[in-house]
C-alpha positions in Angstrom: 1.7 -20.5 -0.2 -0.3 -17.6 -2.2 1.2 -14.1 -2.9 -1.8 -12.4 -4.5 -1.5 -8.9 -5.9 -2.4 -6.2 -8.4 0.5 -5.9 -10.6 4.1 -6.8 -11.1 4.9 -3.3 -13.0 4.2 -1.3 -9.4 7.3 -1.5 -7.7 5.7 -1.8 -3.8 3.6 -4.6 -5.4 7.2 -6.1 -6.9 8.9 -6.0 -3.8 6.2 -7.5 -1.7 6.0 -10.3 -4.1 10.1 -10.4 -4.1 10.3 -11.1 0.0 7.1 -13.6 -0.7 9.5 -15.7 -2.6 12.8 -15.2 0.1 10.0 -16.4 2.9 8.5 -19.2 0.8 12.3 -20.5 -0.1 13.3 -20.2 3.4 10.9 -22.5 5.0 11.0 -24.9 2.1 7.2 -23.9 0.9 6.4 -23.7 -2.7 5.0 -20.2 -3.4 2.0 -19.6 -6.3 1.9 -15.7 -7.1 -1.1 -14.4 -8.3 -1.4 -11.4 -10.6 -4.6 -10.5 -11.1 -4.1 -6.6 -12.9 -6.8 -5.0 -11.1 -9.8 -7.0 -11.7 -12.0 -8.3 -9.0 -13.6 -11.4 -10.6 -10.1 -12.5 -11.8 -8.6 -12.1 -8.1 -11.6 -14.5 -6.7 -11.6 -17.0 -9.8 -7.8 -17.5 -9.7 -7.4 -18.0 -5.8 -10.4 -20.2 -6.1 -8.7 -22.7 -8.7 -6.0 -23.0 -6.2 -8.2 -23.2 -3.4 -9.9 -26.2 -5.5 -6.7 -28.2 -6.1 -7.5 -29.1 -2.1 -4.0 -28.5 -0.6 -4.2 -26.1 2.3 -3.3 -22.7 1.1 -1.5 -20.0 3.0 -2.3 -16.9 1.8 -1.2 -13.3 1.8 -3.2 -10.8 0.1 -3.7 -7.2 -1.1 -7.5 -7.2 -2.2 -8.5 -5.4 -4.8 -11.3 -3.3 -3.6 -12.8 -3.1 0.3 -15.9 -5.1 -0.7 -13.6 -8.4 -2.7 -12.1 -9.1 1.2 -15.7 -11.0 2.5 -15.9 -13.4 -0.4 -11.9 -14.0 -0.2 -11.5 -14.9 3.4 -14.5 -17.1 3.5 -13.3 -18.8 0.3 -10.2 -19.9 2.6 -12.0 -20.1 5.6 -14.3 -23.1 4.2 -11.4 -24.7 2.5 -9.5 -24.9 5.6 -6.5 -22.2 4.8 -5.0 -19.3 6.5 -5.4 -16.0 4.8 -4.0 -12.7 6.1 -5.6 -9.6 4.3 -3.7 -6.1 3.6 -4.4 -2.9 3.3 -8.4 -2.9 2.4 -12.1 -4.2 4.2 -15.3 -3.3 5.0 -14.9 -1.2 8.5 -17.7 -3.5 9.4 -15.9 -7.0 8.8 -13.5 -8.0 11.1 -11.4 -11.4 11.4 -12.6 -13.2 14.5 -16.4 -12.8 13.0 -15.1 -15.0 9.8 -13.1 -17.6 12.1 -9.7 -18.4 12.3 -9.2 -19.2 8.7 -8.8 -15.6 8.7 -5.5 -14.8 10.5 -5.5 -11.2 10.5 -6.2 -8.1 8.8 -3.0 -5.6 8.7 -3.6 -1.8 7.8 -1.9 1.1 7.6 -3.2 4.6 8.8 -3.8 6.5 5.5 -5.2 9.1 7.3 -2.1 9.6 8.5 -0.1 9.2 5.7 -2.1 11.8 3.3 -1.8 14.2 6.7 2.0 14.3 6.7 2.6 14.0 3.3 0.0 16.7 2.7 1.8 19.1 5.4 5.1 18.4 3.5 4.0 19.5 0.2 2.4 23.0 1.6 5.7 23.8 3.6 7.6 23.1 0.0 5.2 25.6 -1.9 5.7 28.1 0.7 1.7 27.4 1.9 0.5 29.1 -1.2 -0.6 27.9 -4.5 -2.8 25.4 -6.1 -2.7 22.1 -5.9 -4.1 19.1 -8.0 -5.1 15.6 -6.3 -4.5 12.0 -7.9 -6.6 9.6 -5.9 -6.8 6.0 -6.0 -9.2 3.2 -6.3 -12.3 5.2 -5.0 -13.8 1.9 -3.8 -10.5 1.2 -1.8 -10.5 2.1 1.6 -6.6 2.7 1.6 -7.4 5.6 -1.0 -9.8 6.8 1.0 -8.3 7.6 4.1 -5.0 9.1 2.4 -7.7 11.6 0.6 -9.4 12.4 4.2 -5.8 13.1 5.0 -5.1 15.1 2.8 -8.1 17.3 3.0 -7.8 17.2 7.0 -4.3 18.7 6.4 -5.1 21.1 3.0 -7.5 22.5 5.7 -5.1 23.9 7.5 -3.2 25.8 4.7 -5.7 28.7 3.5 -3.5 30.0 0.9 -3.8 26.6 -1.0 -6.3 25.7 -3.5 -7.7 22.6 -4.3 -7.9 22.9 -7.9 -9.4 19.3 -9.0 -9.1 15.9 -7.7 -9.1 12.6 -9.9 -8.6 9.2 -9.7 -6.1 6.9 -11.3 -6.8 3.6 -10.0 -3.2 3.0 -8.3 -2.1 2.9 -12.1 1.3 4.9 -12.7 0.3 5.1 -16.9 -3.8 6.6 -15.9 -1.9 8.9 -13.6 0.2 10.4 -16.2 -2.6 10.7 -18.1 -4.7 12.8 -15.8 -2.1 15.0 -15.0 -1.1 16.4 -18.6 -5.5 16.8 -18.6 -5.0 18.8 -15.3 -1.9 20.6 -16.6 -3.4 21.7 -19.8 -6.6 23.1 -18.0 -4.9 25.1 -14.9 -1.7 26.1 -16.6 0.4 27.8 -14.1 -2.3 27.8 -11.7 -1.0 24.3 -10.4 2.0 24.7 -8.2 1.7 21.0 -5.9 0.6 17.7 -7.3 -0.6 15.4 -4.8 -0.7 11.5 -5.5 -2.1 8.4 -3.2 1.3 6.4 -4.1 4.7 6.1 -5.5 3.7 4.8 -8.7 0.8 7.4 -9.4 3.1 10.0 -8.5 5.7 9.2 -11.0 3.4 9.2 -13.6 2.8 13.1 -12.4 6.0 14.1 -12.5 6.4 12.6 -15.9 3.8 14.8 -16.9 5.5 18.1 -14.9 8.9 16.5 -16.4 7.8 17.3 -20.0 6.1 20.6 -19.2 9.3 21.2 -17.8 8.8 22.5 -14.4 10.5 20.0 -12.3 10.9 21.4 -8.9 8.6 24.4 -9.7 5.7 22.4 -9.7 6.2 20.2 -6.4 5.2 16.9 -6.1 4.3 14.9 -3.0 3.1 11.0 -2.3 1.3 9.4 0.5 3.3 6.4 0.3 5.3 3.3 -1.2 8.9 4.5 -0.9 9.6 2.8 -4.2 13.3 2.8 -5.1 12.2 5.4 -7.6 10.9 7.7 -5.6 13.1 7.3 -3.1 15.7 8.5 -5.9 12.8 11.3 -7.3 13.0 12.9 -3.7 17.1 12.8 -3.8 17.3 14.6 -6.9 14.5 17.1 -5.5 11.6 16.0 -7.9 9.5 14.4 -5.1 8.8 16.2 -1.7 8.0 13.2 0.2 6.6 9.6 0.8 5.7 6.6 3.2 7.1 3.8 3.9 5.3 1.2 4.4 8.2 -2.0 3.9 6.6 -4.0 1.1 9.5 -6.5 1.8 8.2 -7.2 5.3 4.6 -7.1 4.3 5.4 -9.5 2.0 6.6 -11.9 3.8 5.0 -11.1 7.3 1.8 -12.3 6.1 2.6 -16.0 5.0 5.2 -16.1 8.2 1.7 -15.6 10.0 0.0 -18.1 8.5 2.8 -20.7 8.2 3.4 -20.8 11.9 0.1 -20.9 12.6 -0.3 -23.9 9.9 2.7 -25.5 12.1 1.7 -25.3 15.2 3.9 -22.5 16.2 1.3 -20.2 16.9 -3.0 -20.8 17.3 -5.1 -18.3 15.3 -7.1 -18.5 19.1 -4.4 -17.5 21.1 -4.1 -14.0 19.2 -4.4 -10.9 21.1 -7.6 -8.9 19.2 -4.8 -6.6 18.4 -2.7 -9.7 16.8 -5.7 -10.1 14.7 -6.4 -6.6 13.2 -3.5 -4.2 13.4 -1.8 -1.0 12.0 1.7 -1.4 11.3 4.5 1.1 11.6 5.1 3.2 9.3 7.6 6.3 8.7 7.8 9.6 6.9 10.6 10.1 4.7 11.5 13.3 3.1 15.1 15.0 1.9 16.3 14.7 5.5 15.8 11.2 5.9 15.8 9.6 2.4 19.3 8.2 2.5 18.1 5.6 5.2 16.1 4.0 2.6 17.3 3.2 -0.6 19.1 -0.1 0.4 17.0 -3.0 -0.1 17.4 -5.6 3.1 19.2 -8.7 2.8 17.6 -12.3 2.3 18.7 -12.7 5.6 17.3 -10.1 6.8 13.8 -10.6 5.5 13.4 -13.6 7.2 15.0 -12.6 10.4 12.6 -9.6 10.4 9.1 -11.8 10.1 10.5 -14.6 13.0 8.1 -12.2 14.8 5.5 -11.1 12.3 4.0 -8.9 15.0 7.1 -7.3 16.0 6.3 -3.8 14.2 2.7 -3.7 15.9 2.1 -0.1 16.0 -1.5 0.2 17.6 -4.9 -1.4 16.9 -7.7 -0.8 13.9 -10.5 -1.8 16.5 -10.2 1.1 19.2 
């Protein structure tokens, strides 16, 4: 089994990689995690020297960039393996035109996420203000539906101003970064940060934190529900986030493959909607935050993935 992600240091990232290892002990599977820290070429080379080792890899995935899913899932699919894919592809690639080395793609609807979260922050600053954006990877199509969120929903508040927008590459430290460059140039103009994630939004608020205006300035994020930020929007630093469960993604996607790789399941048996799917998701602010801060049992990781389909909740391919 492969767990393959950015980096350790972001906390959804950590806990996906965290239930990779409950899932991988509970079936008796050694697990190989991958780090790759954001760079494309090292993702491919380092799953590709595993791939060459010629054991039949089960792999679970959050790909760098849209366009690093092709060369991925047909690495597996010509060695034989199982790959499921997270979060990021090319609208125009789907699993059943690889072949069944490539179980399924699973997204989330950022479009969705940036709406809500977006809606949240302009009810907090009283639907007036001005309001600074920290994408993404701009190449990631995760980052780009959030951001079509949140301009869909920013649409809808006129007294809001989009002051700038800037990426930070999912990177908590670049985040922090652009923020203090954002403060410093729009003063008090900027009354609502919006950030694409957890980590990216922390890195904000450290930046508000030492300008000290903590709950003046509010702060919003699309998603993660990292135990910090679940704690950020306790204390009232954070407006809101989504959760996404990085401890089921993490193991859902080798529980997929591994019963398929058993014989409990047949990639050709899938529903299309088996095969590409959105997965539930659930907006948490002040009002709800409490119902999230406990991370699930052992047990209860792998009791959750038994049916790695179970939280289905509608199709990419309408």
């Amino acid at each position: 089994m492969v767990s393959e992600v950015r980096s350790l240091t972001n906390p959804y990232e950590a806990a996906w990689v965290d239930a990779s290892r409950v899932y991988a002990r509970s079936v008796g599977v050694p697990l190989k995690v991958i780090v790759y820290g954001g760079d494309s070429q090292q993702e491919l080379s380092q799953l590709q020297s595993v791939l060459a080792t010629g054991k039949k890899v089960l792999l679970n995935i959050n790909p760098n960039t849209s366009a690093d899913t092709p060369a991925i899932v047909r690495a597996v699919q010509n060695s034989g393996g199982c790959a499921v894919t997270q979060w990021s592809k090319p609208a125009d690639l789907h699993p059943k035109d690889v072949g069944d080395g490539w179980a399924a793609y699973v997204g989330f609807d950022g479009v969705k996420e940036g709406f809500d979260t977006t809606n949240v922050l302009a009810d907090s600053m009283g639907g007036h203000g001005g309001v600074i954006a920290i994408q993404g990877l701009l190449a990631n199509e995760i980052s780009q539906t959030r951001y079509a969120g949140f301009t869909k929903a920013l649409a809808g508040h006129p007294g809001i101003t989009l002051l700038d927008a800037q990426p930070a590459d999912f990177d908590r430290n670049e985040a922090y970064s652009t923020t203090q460059t954002l403060l410093n140039k729009y003063g008090d103009k900027v009354t609502g940060i919006w950030a694409a994630t957890d980590s990216m939004a922390l890195g904000a608020l450290q930046a508000v934190r030492e300008k000290g205006k903590v709950g003046q300035i509010k702060v919003s994020s699309a998603s993660d529900a990292t135990p910090e930020g679940l704690e950020a929007i306790q204390h009232g630093a954070m407006v809101a986030t989504y959760t996404t469960d990085p401890y089921f993604n993490g193991a859902m996607g080798l529980a997929i493959c591994y019963q398929v790789a058993t014989g409990q399941r047949k990639v050709a048996d899938l529903t299309p909607q088996q095969r590409e799917f959105f997965l539930d998701q659930t907006l948490i602010t002040k009002s709800n935050v409490n119902d999230y801060t406990t991370r699930p049992t052992d047990q209860q990781i792998v009791a959750e993935v038994r049916d790695p389909f179970s939280r289905i909740a509608g199709p990419v391919v309408q």
